[in-house]
SETORBA-955186 format. One record per atom (N, C-alpha, C): x, y, z; residue in one letter. Coordinates in steps of 0.2 Angstrom, whole numbers, plus 5000, padded with zeros to 4 digits. Layout:
// residues N
XYZa/...
// end
This chain:
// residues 490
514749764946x/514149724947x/514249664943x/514349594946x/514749534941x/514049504943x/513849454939x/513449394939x/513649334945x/513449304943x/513549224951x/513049234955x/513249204960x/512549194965x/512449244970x/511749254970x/511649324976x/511649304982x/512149334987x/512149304992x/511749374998x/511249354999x/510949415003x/510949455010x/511649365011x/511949415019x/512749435019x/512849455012x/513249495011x/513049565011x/513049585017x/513049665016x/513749715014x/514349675015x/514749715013x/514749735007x/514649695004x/514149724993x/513549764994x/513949814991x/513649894990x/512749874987x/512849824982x/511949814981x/511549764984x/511849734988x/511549694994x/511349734999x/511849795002x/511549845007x/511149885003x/511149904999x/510449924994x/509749894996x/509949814991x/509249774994x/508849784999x/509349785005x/508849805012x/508849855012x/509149915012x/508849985012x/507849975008x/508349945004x/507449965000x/507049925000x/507149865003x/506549815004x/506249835012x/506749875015x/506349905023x/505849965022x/506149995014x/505650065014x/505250065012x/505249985006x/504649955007x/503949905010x/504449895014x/503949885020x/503749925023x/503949975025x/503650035029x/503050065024x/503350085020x/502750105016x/501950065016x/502149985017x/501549955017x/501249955025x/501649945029x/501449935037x/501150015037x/501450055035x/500850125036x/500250135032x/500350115025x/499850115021x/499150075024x/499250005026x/498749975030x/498649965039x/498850025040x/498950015049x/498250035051x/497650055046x/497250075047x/496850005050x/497149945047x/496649885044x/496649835052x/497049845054x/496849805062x/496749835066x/496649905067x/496249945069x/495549975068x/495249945063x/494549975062x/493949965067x/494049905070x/493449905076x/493549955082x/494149975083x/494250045088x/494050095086x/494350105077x/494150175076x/493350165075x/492950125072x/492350135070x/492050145078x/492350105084x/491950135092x/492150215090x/492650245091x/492950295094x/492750335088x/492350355085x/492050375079x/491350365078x/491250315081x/490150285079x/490150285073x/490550265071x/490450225063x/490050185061x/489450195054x/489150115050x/489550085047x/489250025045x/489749995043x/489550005035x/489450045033x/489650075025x/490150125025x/490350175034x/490750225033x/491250185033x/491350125036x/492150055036x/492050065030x/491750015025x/491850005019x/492250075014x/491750135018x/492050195011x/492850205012x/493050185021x/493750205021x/494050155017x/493950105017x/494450045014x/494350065006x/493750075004x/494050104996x/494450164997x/494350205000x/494850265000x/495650254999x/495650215005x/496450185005x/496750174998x/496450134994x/496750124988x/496550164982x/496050204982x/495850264977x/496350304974x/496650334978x/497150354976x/497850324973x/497850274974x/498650234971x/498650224964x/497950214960x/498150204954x/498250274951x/498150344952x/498650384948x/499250394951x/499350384958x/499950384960x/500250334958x/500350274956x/500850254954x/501150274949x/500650304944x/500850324936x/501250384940x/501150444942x/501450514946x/502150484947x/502150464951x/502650434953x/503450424950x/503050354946x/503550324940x/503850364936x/503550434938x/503650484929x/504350514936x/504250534942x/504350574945x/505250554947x/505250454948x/505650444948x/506150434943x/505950444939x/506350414931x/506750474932x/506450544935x/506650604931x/506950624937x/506850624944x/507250644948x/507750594951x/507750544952x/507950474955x/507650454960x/507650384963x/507550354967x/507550374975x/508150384974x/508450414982x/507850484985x/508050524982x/507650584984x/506750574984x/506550534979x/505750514978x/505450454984x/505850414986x/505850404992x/505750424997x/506350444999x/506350475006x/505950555005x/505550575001x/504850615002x/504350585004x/504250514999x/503650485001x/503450455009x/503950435011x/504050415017x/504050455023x/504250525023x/504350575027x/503650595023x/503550605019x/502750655021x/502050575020x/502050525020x/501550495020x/501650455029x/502150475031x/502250485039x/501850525044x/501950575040x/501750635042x/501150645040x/500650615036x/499950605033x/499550545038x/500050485040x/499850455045x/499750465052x/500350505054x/500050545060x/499550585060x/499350625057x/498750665053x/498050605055x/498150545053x/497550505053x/497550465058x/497850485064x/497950435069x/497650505074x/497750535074x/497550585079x/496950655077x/496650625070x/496050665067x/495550655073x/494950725074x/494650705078x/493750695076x/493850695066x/493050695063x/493050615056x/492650615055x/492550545050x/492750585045x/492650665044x/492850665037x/493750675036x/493850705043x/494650715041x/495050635043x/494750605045x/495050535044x/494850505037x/494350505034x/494250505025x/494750535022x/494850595026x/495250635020x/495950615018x/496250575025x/497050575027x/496950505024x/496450465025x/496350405022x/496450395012x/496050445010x/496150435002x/496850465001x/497250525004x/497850545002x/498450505002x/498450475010x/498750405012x/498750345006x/498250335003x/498250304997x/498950294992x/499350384990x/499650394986x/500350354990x/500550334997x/500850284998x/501250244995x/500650214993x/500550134991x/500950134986x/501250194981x/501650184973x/502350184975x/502550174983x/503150164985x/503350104982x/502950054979x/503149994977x/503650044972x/503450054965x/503450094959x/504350104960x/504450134966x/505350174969x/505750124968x/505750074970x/506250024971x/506249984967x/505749994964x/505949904956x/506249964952x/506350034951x/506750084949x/507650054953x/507650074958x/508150054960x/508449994962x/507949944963x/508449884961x/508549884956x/508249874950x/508449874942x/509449914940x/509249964944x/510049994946x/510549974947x/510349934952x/511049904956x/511249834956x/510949794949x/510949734950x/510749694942x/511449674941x/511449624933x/511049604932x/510549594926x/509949554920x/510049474927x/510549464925x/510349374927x/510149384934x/510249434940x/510049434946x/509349484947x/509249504943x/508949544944x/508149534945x/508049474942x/507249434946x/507249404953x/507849394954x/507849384961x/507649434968x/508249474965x/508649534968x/507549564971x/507149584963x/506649634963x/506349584966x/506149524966x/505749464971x/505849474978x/506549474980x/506649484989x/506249574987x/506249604986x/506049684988x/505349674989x/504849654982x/504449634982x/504249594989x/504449544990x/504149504994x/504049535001x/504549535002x/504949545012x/504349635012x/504549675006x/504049725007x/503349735009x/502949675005x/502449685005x/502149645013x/502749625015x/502549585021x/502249645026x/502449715025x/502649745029x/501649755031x/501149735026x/500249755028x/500349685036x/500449645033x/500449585038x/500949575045x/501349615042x/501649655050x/501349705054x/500849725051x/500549795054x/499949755058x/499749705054x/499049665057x/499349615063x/499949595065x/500049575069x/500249595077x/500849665077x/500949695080x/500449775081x/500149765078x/499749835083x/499349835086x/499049785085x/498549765090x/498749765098x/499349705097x/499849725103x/500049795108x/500349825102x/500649905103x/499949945107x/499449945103x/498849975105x/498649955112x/498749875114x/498749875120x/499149895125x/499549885124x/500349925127x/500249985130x/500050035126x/499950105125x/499550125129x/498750065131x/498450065134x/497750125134x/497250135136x/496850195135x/496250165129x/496050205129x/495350235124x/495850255116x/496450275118x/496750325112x/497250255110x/497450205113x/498150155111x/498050155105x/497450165101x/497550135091x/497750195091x/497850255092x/497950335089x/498750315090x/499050305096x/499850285096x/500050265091x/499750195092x/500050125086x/500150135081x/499450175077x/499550205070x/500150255071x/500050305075x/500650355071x/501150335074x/501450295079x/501950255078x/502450235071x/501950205068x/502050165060x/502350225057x/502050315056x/502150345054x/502650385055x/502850395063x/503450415065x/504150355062x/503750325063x/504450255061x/504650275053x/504150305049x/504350285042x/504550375039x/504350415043x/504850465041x/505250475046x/505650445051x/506550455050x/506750425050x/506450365045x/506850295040x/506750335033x/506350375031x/506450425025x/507050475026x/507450505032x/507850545032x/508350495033x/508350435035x/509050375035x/509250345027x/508450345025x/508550335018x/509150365014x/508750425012x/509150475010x/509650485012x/509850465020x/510550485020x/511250425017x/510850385016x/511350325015x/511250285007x/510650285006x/510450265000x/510750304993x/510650264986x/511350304981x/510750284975x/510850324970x/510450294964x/510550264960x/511350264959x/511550194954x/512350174960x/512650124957x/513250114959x/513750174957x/514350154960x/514750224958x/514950214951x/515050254948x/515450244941x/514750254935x/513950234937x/513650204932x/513250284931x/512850274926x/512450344924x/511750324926x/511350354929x/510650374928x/510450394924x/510050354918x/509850364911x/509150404912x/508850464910x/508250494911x/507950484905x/507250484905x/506850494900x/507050554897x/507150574889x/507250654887x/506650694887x/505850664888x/505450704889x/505150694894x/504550714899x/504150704904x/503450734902x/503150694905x/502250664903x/501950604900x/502450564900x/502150504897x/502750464896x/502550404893x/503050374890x/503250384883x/503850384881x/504150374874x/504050324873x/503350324866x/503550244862x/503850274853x/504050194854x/504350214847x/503850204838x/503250204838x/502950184834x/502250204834x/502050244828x/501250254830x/500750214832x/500750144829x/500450094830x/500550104840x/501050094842x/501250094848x/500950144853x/500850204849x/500650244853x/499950254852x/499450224847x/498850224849x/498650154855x/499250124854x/499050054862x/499150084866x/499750104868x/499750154874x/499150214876x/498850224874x/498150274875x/497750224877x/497550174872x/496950114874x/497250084880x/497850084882x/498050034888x/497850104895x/497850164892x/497850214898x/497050224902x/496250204898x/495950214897x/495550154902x/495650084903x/495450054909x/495750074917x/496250104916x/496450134924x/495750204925x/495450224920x/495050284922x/494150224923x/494350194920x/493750134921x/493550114927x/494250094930x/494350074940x/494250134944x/494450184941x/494450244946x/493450264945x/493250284941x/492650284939x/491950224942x/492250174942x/491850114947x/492050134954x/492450144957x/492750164963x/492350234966x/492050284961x/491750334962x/491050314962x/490850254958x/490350234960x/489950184963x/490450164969x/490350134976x/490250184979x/490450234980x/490550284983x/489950354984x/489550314977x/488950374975x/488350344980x/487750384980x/487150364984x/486850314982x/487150284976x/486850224973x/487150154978x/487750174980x/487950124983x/488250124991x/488850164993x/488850185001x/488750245004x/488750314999x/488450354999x/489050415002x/489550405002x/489950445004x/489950515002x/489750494994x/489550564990x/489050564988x/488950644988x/488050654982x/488450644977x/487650654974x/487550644967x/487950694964x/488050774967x/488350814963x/489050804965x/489250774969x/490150764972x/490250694968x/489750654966x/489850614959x/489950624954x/489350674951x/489350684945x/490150754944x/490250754948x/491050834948x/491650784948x/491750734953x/492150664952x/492150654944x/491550604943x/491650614937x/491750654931x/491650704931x/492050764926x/492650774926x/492950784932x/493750764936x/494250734932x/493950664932x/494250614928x/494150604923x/493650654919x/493750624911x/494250704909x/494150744913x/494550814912x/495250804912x/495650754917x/496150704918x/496350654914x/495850604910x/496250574905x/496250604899x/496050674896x/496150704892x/496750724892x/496850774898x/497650804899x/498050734898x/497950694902x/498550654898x/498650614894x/497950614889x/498050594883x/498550654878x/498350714880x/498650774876x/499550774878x/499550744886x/500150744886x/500550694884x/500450644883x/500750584879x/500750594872x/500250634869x/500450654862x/500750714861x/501050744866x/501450784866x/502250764866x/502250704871x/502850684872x/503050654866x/502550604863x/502650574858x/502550624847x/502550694851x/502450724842x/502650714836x/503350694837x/504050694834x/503550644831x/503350554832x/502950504831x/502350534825x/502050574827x/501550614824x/501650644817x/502350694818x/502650714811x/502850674808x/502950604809x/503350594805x/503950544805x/504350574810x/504950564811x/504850494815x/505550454812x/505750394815x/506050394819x/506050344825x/506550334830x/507050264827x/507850304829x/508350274825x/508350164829x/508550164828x/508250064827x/508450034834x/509250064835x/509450064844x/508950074848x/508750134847x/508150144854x/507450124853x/507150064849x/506650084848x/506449994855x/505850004858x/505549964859x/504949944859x/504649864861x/504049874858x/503349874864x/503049904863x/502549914869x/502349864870x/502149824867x/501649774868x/502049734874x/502849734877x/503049714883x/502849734890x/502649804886x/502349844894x/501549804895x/501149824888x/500549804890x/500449724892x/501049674889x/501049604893x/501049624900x/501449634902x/501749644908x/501249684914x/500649714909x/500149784914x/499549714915x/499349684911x/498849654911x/499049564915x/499449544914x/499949474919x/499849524928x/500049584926x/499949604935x/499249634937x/498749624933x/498149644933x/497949594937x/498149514935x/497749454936x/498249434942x/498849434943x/499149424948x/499049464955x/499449524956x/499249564963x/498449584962x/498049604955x/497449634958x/497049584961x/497149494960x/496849454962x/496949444969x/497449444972x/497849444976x/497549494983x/497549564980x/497249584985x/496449594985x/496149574981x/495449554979x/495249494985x/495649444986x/495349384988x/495749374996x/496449434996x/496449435003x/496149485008x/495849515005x/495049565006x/494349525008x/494149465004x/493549415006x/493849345009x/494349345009x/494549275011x/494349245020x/494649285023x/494249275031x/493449255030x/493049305027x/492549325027x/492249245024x/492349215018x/492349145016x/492549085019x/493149105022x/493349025029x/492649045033x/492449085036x/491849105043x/491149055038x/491149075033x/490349055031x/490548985027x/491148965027x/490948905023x/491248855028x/491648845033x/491648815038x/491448845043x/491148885045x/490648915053x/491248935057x/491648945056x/492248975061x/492049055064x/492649065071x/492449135072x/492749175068x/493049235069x/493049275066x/493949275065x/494349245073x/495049265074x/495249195070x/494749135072x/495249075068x/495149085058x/494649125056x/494749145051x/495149175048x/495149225052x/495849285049x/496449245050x/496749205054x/497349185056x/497649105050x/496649055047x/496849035041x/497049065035x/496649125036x/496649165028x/497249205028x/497549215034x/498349225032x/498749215031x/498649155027x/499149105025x/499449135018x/498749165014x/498949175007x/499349215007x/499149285012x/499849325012x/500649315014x/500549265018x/501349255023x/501449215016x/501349185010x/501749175007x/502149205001x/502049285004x/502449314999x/503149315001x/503449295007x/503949305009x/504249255007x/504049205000x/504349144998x/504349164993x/503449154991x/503349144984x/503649204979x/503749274979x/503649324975x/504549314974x/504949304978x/505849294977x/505549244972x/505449194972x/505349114970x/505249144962x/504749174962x/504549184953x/505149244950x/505249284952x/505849314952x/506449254950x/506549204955x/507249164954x/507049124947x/506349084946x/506349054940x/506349104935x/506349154935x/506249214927x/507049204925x/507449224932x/508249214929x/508349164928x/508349104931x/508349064929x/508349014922x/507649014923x/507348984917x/506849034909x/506949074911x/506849124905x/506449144907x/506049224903x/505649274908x/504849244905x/505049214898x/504049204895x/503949144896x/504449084899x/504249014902x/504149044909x/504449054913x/504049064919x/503749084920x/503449154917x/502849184920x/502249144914x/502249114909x/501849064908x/501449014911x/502148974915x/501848944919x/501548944927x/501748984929x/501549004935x/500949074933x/500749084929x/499949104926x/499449054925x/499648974923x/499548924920x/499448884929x/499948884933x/499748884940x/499248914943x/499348974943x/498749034944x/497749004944x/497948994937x/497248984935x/497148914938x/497448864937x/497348794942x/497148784949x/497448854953x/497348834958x/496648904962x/496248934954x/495748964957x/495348914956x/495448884950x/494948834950x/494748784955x/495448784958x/495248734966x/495148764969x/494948834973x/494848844975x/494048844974x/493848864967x/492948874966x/492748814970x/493148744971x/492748684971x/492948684979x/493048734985x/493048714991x/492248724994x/492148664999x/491448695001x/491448655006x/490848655011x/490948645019x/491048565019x/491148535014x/491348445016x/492048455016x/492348505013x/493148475013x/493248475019x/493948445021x/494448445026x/494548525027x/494548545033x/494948655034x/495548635031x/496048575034x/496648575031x/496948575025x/496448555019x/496648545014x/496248605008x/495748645013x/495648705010x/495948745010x/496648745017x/496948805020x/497648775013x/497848715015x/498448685009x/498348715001x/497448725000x/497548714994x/497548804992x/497448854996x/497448914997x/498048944996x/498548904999x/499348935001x/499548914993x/499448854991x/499548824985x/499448874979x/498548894978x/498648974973x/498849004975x/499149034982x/499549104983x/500049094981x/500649034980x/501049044979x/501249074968x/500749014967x/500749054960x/500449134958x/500049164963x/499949194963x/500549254964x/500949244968x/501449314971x/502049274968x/502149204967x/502749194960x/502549234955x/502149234951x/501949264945x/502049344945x/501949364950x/502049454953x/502749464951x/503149394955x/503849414955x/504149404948x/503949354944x/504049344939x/504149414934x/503349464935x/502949484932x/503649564932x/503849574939x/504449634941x/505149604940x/505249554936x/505849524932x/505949554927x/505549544923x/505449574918x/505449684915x/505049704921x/504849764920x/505649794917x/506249804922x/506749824924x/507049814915x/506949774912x/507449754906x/506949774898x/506349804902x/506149844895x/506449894892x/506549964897x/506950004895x/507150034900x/507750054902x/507950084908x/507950134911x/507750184905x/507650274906x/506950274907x/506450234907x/505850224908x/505350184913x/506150154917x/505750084922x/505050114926x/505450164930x/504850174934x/504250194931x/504050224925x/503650234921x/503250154921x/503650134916x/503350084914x/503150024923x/503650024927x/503350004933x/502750044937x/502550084935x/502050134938x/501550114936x/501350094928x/500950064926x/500650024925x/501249954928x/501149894927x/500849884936x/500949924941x/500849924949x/500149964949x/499950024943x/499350034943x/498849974940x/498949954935x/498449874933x/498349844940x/498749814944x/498749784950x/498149804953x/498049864954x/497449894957x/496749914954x/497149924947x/496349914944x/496149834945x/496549784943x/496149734942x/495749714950x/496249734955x/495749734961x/495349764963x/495049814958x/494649864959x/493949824954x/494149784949x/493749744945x/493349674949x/494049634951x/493649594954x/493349584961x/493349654964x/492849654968x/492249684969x/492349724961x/491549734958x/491149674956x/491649634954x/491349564951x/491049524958x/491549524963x/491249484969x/490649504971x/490449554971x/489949604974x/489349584970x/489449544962x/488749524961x/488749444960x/489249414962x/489249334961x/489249304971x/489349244970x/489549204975x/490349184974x/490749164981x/491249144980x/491849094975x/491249064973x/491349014969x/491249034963x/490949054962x/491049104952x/491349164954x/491549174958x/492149214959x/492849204956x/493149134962x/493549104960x/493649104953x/493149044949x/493049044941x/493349114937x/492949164941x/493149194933x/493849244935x/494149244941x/494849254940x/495149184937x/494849124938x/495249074934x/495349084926x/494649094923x/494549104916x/494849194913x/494949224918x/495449284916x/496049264916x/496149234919x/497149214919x/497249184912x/496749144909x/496649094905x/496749144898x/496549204898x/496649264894x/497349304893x/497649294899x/498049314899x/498649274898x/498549234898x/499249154897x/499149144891x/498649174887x/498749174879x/499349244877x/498949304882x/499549364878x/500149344881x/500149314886x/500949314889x/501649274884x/501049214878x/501649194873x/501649234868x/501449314869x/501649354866x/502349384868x/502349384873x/503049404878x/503649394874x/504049424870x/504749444870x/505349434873x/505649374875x/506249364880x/506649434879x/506849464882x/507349514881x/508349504881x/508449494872x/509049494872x/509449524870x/510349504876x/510649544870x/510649634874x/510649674872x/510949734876x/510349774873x/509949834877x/509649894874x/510149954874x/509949994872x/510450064872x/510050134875x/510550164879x/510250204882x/510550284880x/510350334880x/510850404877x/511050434882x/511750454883x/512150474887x/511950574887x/512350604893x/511750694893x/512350684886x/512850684883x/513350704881x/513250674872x/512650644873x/512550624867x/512750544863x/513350514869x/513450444865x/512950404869x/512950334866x/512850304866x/512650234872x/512550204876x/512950154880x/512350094880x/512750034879x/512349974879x/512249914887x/511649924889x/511449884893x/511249834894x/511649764897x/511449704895x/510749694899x/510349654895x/509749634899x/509549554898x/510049514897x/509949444897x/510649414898x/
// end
């Protein structure tokens, strides 16, 4: 694997056919994880749905992701990429068929919250790109997977609608949906037939313990706990949409068992990250090679807090804002407010190419410094603007928005490499909590102090991010055989 430019229609290069393998497996993952979303006025007929039982499936959808991504990242570090893929796609295939053809709200709930654990297909592949692709390409390389992947929800909203009509009947959403599923488990068994987990020749470095992350430093390992404790804060608010206080999906005692759930759950894995980390506890030092410093991870968890959590936060209410602040109907709204999305298929490579480029803690500075800029213009749109220069100014913060993402998986790759997926698990779960945040926060404001205060959180965060570390110079990884080997990461 040499440096130079990445040419990405050279497929004859073994890690360019990589790329697409794993930017298609991430799309699929997403085209199924959201196939629900252009189908919800059929299933809510074909169902006699309220519209609180819509809103309870839409959190469901993403409930479950933020511990799956952590599960995940532990899962892939320790088995590879190839094999933890092509599971999740053959059986979250096979979960979609399941919720395309359920015949009650609750087994469509059920197949909906499961479906969830999906979504940490992101987590698999910044594992395996980070594999097949030198420090200087490698913000690129994670930017195309990133981006072209996540296209895969806005390929789901465009096509199935169609499909459905194709298909024809009362049932054409039941097709369409498991369609998406049929397609993405026997692209999990193509997967794994073709796909490799590092180049030939290279090692697959694993964590030496499982349950947590190795840090190197006690100080380190009490941030690591404090950093694990706002994901049960998202999941806990999440249960509290969901109580009778709010859409009611649960009683009070499937609330109060929920909550017990989860605090019985971040115990266990406080006990097992102090397990993994004991040696820390006695005493004992980690030798100087291996040590890193977490505070990269925690940059890195909170920069993607404010970047994708905002992101799918404000592609959640943005139709719903062009209808009421211009009077639009309902189709030329959605088809405005999809601007934000379609520019991930730019913008998330674009942040990725300026990291390599131009260095990993200048670029994501300023396209977090962009970020905040362009929520602030947005808090100032209102029914005197021009649509065009509302819609101009909206694609303008998406692009700092999903450059900053790409930026934000530039970096993850080069903290440690027997721990990506780990540490990328973590940094895709913030993602979710932060969208899980600011749409508790939209739920008591207007649009407009909406915007604001994702602007004045970016503004928080562009302070830790000069805390960022350029990574130079080579980390060291321990071979099964005990030497040594140094991996460049700049």
């Amino acid at each position: 694997m040499s440096g130079g430019t990445l040419n990405l229609l050279n497929v004859k290069q073994p890690n360019v056919r990589l790329l697409h393998l794993s930017w298609f497996a991430f799309f699929l993952t997403f085209m199924v994880w959201f196939s629900h979303a252009p189908m919800l006025a059929s299933i809510k007929e074909a169902f006699d749905l309220t519209g609180q039982q819509v809103k309870a499936l839409m959190i469901l959808n993403v409930a479950l992701t933020i511990p799956a991504r952590i599960i995940v990242g532990m899962l892939v570090d320790r088995f590879g990429p190839r094999i933890i893929y092509s599971l999740l796609l053959v059986i979250g295939g096979g979960l979609c068929v399941g919720f395309a053809f359920a015949d009650s709200y609750e087994t469509i709930a059920l197949m909906r919250f499961l479906m969830g654990f999906i979504g940490a297909g992101f987590v698999i592949g910044i594992r395996l790109v980070g594999e097949w692709f030198p420090a200087r390409q490698v913000g690129l390389a994670e930017g195309v997977y990133g981006g072209w992947g996540n296209f895969g929800s806005a390929a789901a909203a465009m096509t199935l609608p169609t499909l459905a009509l194709m298909y024809g009947g009362d049932d054409g959403w039941r097709y369409a949906i498991a369609t998406t599923g049929v397609m993405a488990a026997l692209y999990g068994v193509f997967f794994y037939a073709r796909a490799r987990n590092t180049p030939k020749g290279s090692t697959y470095f694993k964590p030496k313990k499982n349950g947590g992350l190795e840090v190197t430093s006690k100080r380190d390992l009490y941030f690591y706990i404090a950093m694990c404790l706002p994901m049960y804060a998202a999941l806990a608010t999440l249960t509290w949409k969901l109580s009778p206080a709010n859409l009611g999906l649960l009683t009070d005692t499937a609330s109060l068992v929920t909550y017990g759930i989860l605090a019985l759950v971040c115990v266990v894995q406080i006990s097992q990250i102090l397990r993994v980390n004991s040696d820390l506890l006695k005493g004992q030092a980690v030798p100087e090679f291996q040590r890193y410093k977490f505070k990269q991870v925690a940059i890195l968890n909170v920069a993607y807090f404010v970047t994708f959590g905002s992101e799918l936060a404000v592609v959640s209410m943005l139709p719903l804002f062009f209808m009421e602040t211009f009077e639009l109907n309902a189709v030329t709204a959605g088809m405005l407010a999809a601007g934000f999305a379609f520019m991930n298929l730019v913008a998330r490579p674009s942040g990725g190419f300026f990291s390599d480029k131009f260095g990993r803690r200048k670029s994501l500075s300023i396209l977090i410094a962009g970020l905040a800029v362009g929520y602030m213009t947005l808090s100032q749109i209102n029914p005197g603007w021009p649509i065009a220069l509302a819609v101009i100014a909206t694609m303008g913060c998406s692009f700092f928005v999903q450059a900053g993402e790409g930026a934000v998986f530039a970096v993850v790759p080069l903290v440690k490499r027997s721990m990506t997926g780990q540490i990328a698990g973590m940094a895709g779960a913030y993602g979710n909590v932060g969208a899980v945040i600011y749409l508790t926060i939209l739920s008591f404001v207007d649009a407009s102090t909406f915007f604001m205060l994702i602007a004045a959180s970016a503004a928080f965060v562009f302070i830790a991010v000069q805390f960022l570390e350029e990574p130079q110079g080579h980390t060291a990884e321990i071979n099964d055989d005990g030497t040594v080997e140094l991996i460049e990461v700049s």
